[in-house]
N, C-alpha and C positions, 0 to 999 in steps of 0.2 A: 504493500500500500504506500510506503513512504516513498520507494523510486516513482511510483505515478503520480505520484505529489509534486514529488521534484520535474518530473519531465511535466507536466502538467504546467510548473511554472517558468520552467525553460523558455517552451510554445508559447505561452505569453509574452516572457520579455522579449522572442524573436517576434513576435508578431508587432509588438509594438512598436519594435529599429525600425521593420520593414514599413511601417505607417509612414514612420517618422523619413527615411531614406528608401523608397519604392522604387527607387531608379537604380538602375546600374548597367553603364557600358561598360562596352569593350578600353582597352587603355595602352596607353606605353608608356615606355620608363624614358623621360627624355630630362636630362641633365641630373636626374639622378634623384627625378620625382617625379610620382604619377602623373600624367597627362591622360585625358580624352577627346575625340576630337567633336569641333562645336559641329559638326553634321548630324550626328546625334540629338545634340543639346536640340537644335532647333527642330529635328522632327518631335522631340518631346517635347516643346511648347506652340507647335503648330506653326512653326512659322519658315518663312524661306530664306537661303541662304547662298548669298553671291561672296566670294572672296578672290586674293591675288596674294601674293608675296609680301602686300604691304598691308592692306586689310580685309578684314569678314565683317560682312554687315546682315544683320537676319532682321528678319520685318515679315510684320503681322499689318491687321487692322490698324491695332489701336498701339503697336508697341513695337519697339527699334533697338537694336543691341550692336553697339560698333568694338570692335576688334583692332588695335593698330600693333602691329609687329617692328622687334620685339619690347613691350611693352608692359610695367605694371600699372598699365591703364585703359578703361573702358570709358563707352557713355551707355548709361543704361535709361531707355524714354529721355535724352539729352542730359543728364545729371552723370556728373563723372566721376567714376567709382574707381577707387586704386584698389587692385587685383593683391593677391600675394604672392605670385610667382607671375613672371613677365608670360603674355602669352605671345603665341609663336606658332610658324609655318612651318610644315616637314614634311618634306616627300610629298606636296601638293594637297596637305590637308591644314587645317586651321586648329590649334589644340591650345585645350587652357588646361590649368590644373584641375586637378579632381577636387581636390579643398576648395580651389575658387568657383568650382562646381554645388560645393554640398556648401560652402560657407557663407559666400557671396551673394554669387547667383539665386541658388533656390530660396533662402530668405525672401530676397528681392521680390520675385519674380511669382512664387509659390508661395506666397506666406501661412499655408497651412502646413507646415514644415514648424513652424514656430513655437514653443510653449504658450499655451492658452494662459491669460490673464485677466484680471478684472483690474484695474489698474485706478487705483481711488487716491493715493495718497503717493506726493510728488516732492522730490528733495531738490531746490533750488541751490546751488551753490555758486557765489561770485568771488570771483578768483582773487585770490592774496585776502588786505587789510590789515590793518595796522600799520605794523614798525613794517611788514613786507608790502613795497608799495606797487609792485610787478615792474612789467616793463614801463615807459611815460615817452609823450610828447613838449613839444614846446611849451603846452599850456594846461598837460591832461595826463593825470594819471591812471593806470588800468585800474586800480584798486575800486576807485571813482565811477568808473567807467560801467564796470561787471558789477557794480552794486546798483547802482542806478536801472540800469539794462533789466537785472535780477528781479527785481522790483514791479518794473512793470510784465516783465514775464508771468509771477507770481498775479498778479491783479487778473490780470488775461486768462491764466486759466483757474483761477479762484471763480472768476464769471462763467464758467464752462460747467462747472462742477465740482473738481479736483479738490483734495484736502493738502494744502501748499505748505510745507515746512522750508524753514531759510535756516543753512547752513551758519548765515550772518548778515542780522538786520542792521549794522551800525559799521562804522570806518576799526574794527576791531581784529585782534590776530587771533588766526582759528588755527592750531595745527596743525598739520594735511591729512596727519593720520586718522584725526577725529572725525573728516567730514564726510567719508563715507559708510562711519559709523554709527551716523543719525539715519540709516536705512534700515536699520536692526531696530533702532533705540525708538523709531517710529513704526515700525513696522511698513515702511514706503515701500510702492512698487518700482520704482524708478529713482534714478537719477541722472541731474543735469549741471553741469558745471559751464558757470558762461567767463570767458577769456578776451581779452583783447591783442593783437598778435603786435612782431616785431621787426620787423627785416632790412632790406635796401631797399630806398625811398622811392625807388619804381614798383615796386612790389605792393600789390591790393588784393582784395578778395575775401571770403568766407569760406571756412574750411571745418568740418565736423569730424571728431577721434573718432574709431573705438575701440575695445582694448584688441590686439593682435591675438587670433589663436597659438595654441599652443604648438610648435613644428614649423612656426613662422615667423617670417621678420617684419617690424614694423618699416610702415610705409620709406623711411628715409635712411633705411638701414640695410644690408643684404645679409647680416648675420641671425642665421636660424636660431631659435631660442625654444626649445623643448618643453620650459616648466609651462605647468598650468598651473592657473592662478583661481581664485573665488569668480572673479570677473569672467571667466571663461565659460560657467556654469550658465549661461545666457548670450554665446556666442552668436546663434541663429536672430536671436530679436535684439542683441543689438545693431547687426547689418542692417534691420529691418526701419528700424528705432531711428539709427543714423541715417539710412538714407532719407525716411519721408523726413525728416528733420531737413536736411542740407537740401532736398529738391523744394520745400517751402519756403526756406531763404533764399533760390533763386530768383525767386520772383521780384527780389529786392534790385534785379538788374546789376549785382556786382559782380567782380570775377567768379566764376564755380572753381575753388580750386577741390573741390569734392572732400567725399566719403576717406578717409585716410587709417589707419590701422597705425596707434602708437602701446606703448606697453609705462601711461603714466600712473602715478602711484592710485589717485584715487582711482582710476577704471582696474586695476589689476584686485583692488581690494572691492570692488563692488559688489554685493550679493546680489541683485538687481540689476535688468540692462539701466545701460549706462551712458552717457556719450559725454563727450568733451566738445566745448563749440569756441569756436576762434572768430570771433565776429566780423573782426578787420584788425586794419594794421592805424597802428598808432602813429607808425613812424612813417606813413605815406600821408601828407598833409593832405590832400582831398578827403581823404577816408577820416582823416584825424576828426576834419569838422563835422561830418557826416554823425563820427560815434558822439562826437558833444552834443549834439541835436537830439532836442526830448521827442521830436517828430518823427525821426528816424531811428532813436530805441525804441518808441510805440509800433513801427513799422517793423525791426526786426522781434520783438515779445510776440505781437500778433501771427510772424510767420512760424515760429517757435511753437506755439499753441496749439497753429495747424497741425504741423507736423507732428506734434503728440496724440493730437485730436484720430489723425490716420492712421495712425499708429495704433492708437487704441481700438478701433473698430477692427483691424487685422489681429492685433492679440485676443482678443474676444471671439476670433469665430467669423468676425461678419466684415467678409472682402470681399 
């Protein structure tokens, strides 16, 4: 009796992967990690597929997936997603990894891949405060910046419904280790860290984390990095998470520097998806006036919102 128990529950947690991952091609080992090739991909999403040596483009109806070789970057419906492994041409076929298959992709694309949520209670956190003032412009500090932004994010979706906790209501220093442990300490489903970026003064745009799977490099790095972390336990919704988040900011008409894969401290400690958002650059004075504008953090909280708002109906079941 007790082996039909056991096999009994075997068949369950296989039946469940198989929910969860019902797909499986053919593959190759090409640089010394699994590949598939996107011929496949697109007859499992119904769609058709023209490529060359330089790019694969599949297209449906309503939906468009571009391919540039070799590259860890796509645009998926126009929002551009960095891949984890560069995708690539071989021997006249088009091939991405099998992770950026089960990781990326299918989130995306498939969001019934996803862990189901009911998603009530939201952890705002705006970056630095205090004595740490982050990065600054001529007349602006990030501290300033991501608390303000924060703020009105919080109002935005307080009016949605959401139950809004802040990481930190006031110019105060929060330790980093602490703020993604008000996700426990409130029992949140989420978390959302807002940032303000830093670079050469040609450099603009919005750019959204989320933490790197395990067996992967983060977007700006090529060194694979094995541990798994807390944060990985929601690796699927937060591709999901992060992307309608970064395509709702598009609409803000600034650069898409997209969806990116870092391994930062609060997304690696997250128990809940997670994402990290870069809203603009400080140090690009167009941009700089842009984030000083109460007009245009109501304009980026409200795209913020959305993007949770979509988010939420896909974790729930109803996409």
């Amino acid at each position: 009796m007790l082996f039909f128990k056991k096999l009994f529950l075997i068949t369950l947690i296989l039946l469940f992967w198989q929910s969860v991952f019902a797909v499986y091609f053919n593959g190759i080992t090409f640089s010394g990690t699994k590949y598939i090739y996107v011929k496949d991909i697109a007859k499992h999403y119904g769609m058709t597929i023209s490529q060359n040596s330089n790019f694969c483009y599949l297209k449906s109806q309503a939906r468009k997936i571009v391919f540039e070789f070799p590259k860890k970057s796509a645009k998926i419906n126009g929002v551009v997603v960095n891949l984890l492994f560069p995708a690539d041409y071989n021997s006249g076929n088009s091939i991405i990894s099998e992770k950026d298959f089960r990781l990326v992709l299918e989130p995306i694309m498939n969001p019934s891949v996803i862990k189901k949520q009911r998603v009530k209670t939201i952890v705002i956190d705006p970056g630095h405060g205090g004595e740490d003032n982050g990065t600054h412009s001529s007349y602006s500090k990030e501290k300033d910046i991501t608390l303000s932004i924060a703020k009105k994010v919080a109002q935005q979706l307080s009016s949605k419904g959401y139950k809004v906790i802040m990481t930190r209501n006031s110019d105060k220093t929060v330790e980093l280790a602490s703020r993604p442990a008000v996700i426990a300490k409130y029992g949140a489903d989420m978390f959302i860290s807002i940032h303000a970026n830093s670079a050469k003064r040609s450099i603009s745009g919005i750019e959204t984390f989320i933490l790197a799977p395990a067996g992967t490099s983060s977007t700006y790095t090529k060194k694979i990095v094995q541990t798994w972390e807390n944060g990985n336990l929601y690796d699927l919704n937060n591709a999901k998470l992060g992307y309608e988040i970064q395509k709702s900011l598009d609409k803000l008409g600034r650069e898409d520097r997209g969806l990116k894969h870092a391994r930062f401290a609060i997304l690696r400690k997250a128990t809940k998806p997670a994402v990290l958002i870069e809203t603009g650059f400080l140090s690009n004075k167009g941009e700089e006036k842009l984030l000083a504008s109460s007009s245009y953090q109501n304009s980026i909280a409200k795209c913020i919102a959305a993007g949770v708002t979509s988010y939420t109906k896909s974790a729930a079941g109803n996409n």
